[in-house]
C-alpha positions, 0 to 999 in steps of 0.5 A, spaced: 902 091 649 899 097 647 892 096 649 894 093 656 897 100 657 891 104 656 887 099 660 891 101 666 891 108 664 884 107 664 883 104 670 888 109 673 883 114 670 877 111 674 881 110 680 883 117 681 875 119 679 872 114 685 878 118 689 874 125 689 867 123 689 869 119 696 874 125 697 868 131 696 863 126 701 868 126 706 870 134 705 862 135 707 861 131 712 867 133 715 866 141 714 858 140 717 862 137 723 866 142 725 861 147 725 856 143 729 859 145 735 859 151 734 851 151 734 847 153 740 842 146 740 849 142 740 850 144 748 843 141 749 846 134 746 848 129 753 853 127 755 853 120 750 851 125 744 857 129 745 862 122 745 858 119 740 860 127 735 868 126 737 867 119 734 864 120 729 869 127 727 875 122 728 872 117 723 871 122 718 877 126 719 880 119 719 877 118 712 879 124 710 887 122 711 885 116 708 883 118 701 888 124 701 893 121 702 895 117 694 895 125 692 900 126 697 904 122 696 905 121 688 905 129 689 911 127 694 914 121 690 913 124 683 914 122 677 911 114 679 915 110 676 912 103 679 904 105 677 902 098 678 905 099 685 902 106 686 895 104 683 895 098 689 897 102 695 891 108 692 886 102 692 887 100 699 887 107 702 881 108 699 878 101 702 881 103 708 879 110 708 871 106 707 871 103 714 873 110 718 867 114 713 862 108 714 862 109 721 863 116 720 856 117 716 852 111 720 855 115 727 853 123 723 846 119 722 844 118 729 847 124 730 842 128 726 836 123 727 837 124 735 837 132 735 831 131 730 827 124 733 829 122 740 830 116 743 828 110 741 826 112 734 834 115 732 837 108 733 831 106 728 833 110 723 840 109 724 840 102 724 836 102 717 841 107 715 847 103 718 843 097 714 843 100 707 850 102 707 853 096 710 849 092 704 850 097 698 857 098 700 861 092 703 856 085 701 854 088 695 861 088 692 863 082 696 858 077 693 859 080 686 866 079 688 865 071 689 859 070 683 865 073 678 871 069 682 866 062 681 865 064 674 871 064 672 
C-alpha cells in the first residue's frame, strides 16, 4: 500500500511539472500576442491576417485558463481530499487546454511566417508546422497508447 501511495504522489509530482513546462509555453506565447498589436508592422497585416491574430489570441488565452485552472482550483478547494479524483480533472484540463494551444501555436506560425514569407510560402511553413506537432503530439501518443493497450 505503501508503495502505491508514493507512485501516486510520484505521479502527482510529475503532472504538476508537465502543468508549468505547458503553463510557461502558453505564458510566452500568450505575452508576444498582446504586444503584437502594438508594433507598427501589425497595421500592415490584411484583413484575413488580423482574424487569423484574434484567433490565434483566444486559442492561446483559451489554453491558458485550461491549464491554470487545477491550481486555482485546489487553491480554492484546499486541502484535497479526493487526490485520485483532483489528479484526473487536472489530466483533462490539460488535454484540454492542448486543443486550444495546438491551434494557438499552428495559427502564431502563420502568423510570423506571413509577416516574414508571403503567400504562398507561410502556408507551406505553417502546414509542415501544423504537421510536426500534430504528429508528435496527438498521433505520437495515440499510437503509443494502443501498442501498450495491445500489449497488455
Amino acid at each position: 500500500m505503501r508503495s502505491e501511495a508514493r507512485h501516486n504522489e510520484a505521479a502527482f509530482d510529475d503532472l504538476l511539472q508537465e502543468t508549468r513546462v505547458l503553463l510557461a509555453g502558453a505564458q510566452v506565447l500568450t505575452a508576444f500576442l498582446v504586444v503584437l498589436p502594438f508594433s507598427a508592422a501589425f497595421s500592415d497585416l490584411i484583413l484575413q491576417e488580423k482574424w487569423a491574430y484574434v484567433a490565434t489570441f483566444v486559442c492561446s488565452l483559451t489554453s491558458l485558463v485550461f491549464f491554470s485552472s487545477p491550481a486555482v482550483h485546489h487553491r480554492l478547494m484546499w486541502p484535497v481530499r479526493a487526490r485520485e479524483d483532483f489528479k484526473g480533472f487536472e489530466t483533462r484540463m490539460l488535454v484540454i487546454g492542448l486543443v486550444p494551444l495546438s491551434l494557438a501555436w499552428i495559427l502564431a506560425t502563420h502568423l510570423v511566417m506571413f509577416m516574414v514569407l508571403g503567400e504562398p510560402w507561410s502556408w507551406w511553413v505553417t502546414g509542415l508546422m501544423a504537421a510536426l506537432l500534430i504528429s508528435m503530439w496527438w498521433v505520437l501518443p495515440w499510437v503509443w497508447g494502443r501498442r501498450r493497450g495491445d500489449e497488455s
